[in-house]
C-alpha positions in Angstrom: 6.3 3.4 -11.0 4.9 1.2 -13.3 4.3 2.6 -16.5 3.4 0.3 -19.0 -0.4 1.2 -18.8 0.2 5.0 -19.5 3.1 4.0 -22.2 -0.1 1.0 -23.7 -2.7 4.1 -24.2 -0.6 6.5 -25.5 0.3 4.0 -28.4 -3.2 2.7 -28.5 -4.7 7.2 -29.2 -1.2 7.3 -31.1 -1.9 4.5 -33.7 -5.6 5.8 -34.0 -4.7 9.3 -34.7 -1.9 8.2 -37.1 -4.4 5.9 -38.7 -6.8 8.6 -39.5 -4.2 11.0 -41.1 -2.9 8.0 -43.2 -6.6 8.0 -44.5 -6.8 11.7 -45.0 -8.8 12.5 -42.4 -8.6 15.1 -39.6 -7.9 14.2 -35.9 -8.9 18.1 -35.5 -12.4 16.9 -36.4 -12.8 14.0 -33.1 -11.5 16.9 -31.3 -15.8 17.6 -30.5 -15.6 19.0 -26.7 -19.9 18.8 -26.2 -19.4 14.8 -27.2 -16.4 14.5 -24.9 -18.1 16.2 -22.2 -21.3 13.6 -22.5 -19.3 10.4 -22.5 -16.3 11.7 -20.3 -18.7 13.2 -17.5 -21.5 11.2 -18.1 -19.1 8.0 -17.9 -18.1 8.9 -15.0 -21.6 10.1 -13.4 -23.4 6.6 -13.9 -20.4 4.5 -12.7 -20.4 6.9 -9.3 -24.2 6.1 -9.1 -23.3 2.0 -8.6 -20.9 2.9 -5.7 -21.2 3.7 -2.6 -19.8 7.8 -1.9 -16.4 6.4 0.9 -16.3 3.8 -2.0 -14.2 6.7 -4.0 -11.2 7.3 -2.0 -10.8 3.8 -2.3 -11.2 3.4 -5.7 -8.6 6.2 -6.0 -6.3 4.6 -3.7 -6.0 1.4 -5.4 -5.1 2.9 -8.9 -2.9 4.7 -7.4 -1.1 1.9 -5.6 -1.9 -0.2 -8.8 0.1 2.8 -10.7 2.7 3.7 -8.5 3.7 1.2 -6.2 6.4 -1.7 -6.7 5.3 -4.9 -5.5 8.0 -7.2 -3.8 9.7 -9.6 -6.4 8.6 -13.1 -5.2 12.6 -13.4 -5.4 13.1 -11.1 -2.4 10.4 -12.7 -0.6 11.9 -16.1 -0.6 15.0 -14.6 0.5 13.4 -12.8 3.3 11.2 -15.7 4.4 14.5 -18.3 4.0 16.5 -15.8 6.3 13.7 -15.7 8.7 14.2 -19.7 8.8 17.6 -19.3 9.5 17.4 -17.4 12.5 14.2 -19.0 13.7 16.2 -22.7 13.4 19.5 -21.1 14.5 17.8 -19.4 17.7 14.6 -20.2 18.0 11.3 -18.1 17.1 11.0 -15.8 19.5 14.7 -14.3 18.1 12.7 -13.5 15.2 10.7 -10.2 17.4 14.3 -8.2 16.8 13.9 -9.1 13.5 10.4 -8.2 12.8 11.1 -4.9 13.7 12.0 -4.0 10.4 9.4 -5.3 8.5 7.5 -2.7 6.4 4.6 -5.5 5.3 1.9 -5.3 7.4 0.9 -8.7 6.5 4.0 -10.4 6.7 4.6 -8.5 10.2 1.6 -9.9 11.7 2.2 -13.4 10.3 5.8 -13.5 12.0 4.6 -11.6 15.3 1.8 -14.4 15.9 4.2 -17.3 15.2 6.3 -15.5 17.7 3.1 -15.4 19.9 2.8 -19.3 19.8 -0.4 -19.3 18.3 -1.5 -22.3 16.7 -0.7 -23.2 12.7 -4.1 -23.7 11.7 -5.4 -20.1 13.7 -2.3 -18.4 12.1 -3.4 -19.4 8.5 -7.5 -18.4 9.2 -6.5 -15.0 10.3 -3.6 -14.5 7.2 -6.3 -16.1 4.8 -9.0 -13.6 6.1 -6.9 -10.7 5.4 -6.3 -12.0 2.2 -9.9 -12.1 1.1 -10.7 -8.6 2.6 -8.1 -7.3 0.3 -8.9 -9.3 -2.7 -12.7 -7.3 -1.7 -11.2 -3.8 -1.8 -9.2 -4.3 -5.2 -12.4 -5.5 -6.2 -13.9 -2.2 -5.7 -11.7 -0.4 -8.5 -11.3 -3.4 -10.7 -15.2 -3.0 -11.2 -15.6 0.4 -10.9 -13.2 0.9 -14.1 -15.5 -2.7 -15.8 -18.6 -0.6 -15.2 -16.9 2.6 -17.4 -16.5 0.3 -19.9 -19.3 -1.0 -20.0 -21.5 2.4 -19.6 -19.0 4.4 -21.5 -20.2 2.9 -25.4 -23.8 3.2 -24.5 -23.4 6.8 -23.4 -21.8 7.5 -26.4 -24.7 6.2 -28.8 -26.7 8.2 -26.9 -24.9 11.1 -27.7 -25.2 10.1 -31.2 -29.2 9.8 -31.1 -28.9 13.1 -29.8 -26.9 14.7 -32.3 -29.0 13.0 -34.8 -32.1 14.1 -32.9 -30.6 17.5 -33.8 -29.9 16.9 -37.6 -33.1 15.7 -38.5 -34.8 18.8 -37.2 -32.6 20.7 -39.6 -33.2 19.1 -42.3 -34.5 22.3 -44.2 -30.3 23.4 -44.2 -29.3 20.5 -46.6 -25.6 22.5 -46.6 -25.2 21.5 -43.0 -26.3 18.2 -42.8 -22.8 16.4 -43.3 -21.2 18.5 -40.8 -23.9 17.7 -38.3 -23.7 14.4 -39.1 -20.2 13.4 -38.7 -20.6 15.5 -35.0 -23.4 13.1 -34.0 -21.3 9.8 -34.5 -17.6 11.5 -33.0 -19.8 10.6 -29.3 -20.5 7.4 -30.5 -16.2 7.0 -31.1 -15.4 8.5 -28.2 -17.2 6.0 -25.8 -16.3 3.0 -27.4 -12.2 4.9 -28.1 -12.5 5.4 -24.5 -13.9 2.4 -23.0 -11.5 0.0 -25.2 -8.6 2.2 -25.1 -8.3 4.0 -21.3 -11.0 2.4 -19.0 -11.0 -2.2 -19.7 -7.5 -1.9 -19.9 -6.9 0.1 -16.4 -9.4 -2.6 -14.9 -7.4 -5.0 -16.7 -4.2 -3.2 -14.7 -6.0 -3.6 -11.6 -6.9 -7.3 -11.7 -3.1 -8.0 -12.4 -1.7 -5.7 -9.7 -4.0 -7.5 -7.4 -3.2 -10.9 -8.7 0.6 -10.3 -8.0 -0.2 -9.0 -4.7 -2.1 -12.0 -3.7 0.4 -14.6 -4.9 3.2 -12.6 -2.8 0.9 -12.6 0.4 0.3 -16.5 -0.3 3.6 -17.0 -0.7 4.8 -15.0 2.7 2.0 -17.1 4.4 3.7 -20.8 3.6 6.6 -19.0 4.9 5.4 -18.1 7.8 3.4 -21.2 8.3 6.9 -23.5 7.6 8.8 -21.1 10.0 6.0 -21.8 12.7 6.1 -25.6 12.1 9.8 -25.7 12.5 10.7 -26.2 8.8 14.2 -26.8 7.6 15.4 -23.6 5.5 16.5 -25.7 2.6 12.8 -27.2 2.6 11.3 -23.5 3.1 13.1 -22.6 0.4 11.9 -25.2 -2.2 8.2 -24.7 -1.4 8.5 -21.6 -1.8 10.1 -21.5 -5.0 6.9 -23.2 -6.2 5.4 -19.8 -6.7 8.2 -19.1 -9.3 8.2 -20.3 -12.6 10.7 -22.6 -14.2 12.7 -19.9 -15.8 12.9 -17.6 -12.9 13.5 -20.2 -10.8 16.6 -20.9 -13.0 17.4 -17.3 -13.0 17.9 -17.5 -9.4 19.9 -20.3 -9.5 22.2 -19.1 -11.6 22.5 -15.5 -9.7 23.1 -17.6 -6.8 25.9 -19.8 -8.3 27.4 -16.3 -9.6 27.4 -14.8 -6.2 28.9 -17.5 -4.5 31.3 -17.7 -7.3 32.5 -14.1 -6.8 32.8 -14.8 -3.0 34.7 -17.3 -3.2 
């Protein structure tokens, strides 16, 4: 599990209670449940509107893979795709079915199975860049969905704050509870722009990067494949693929790989 964007809010509410209190203020006072029901609720009402009702499960779906699951180190996907070489050189491609047998990724399964089918380069890389797209759609879904409460969650807060103010000014006969009133009318305004800037843009934020890192690891598995189908030397796999690393981790590697071989010898 990733937890850096749980860890990222709590310090975010943490600093801004902590804040207040270093002021002299209250963080009792933000605690206003009819203005966290409004922007909470009603955030989450208008974004629902803009989708479409099987969009939710979806949406659901992706934080939680977003959230929860690991993506494959582009590391261990080199190795995977150079070791597929080796066989496929060593053996030819059609060795590689026993070996795509334990392959978890979807994706990458279907890649190797239609270079063991013998289907053409070029069809291989349409159908691997079509599933590509379709998923680069569906993350789209959330990463929007979570821009949308950003966006909606402010201005639903402001509204709460005419409201409230609504409210006060038809009370204005009770001067003795006018600043109470008051300061209730603009803790809506706080919570939609707290909430927007703290929970929702940066879990949108979460989303695009999740789906980024997917999508370079699914590119990367592709030029695999697509070497391994044109007969690619593993050596030369292995160097185009470590394109998708950058300098440092490519050194990294290099240097676990000259400790490894090292401690075999």
């Amino acid at each position: 599990m990733d937890v850096s964007t749980p860890i990222g809010i709590v310090l975010a509410l943490a600093a801004i209670f902590v804040s207040m209190i270093m002021d002299g203020g209250n963080p009792a006072s933000l605690l206003a449940p009819s203005s966290m029901l409004l922007v909470l609720v009603g955030t989450i009402g208008v974004s629902i509107a803009g989708v479409r009702l099987k969009d939710i499960s979806q949406i659901v779906g992706g934080l939680k893979s977003a959230m929860m699951s690991k993506v494959q180190a582009p590391d261990e996907s080199i190795a995977e795709m150079v070791r597929f070489a080796e066989i496929a050189r060593r053996e030819g491609v059609l060795a590689l079915e026993a070996a795509s047998r334990d392959i978890q990724d979807q994706f990458l399964k279907k890649g190797i199975q239609l270079a063991i089918d013998g289907i053409d380069g070029e069809r291989i890389q349409e159908l691997l860049e079509s599933d590509i797209e379709s998923m680069k759609v569906r993350h789209g879904v959330g990463a929007k969905f979570f821009k949308d409460m950003g966006g909606f969650a402010p201005t639903i807060g402001i509204l709460g704050t005419v409201m409230g103010l609504i409210h006060v000014l038809a009370n204005l006969s009770n001067p003795g509870t006018l600043g109470p009133a008051i300061s209730g009318a603009f803790t809506a305004t706080l919570w939609g722009v707290m909430t927007a800037n703290v929970i929702w843009l940066p879990i949108e934020n979460k989303l695009k990067r999740a789906s980024g890192l997917e999508v370079r690891t699914k590119m990367l598995m592709m030029d695999g494949i697509l070497a391994i189908q044109a007969g690619g030397s593993p050596r030369l796999i292995e160097q185009q693929l470590l394109t998708y690393l950058a300098p440092k981790e490519r050194d990294a590697l290099a240097a676990a790989k000259d400790a490894s071989k090292k401690k075999a010898a």
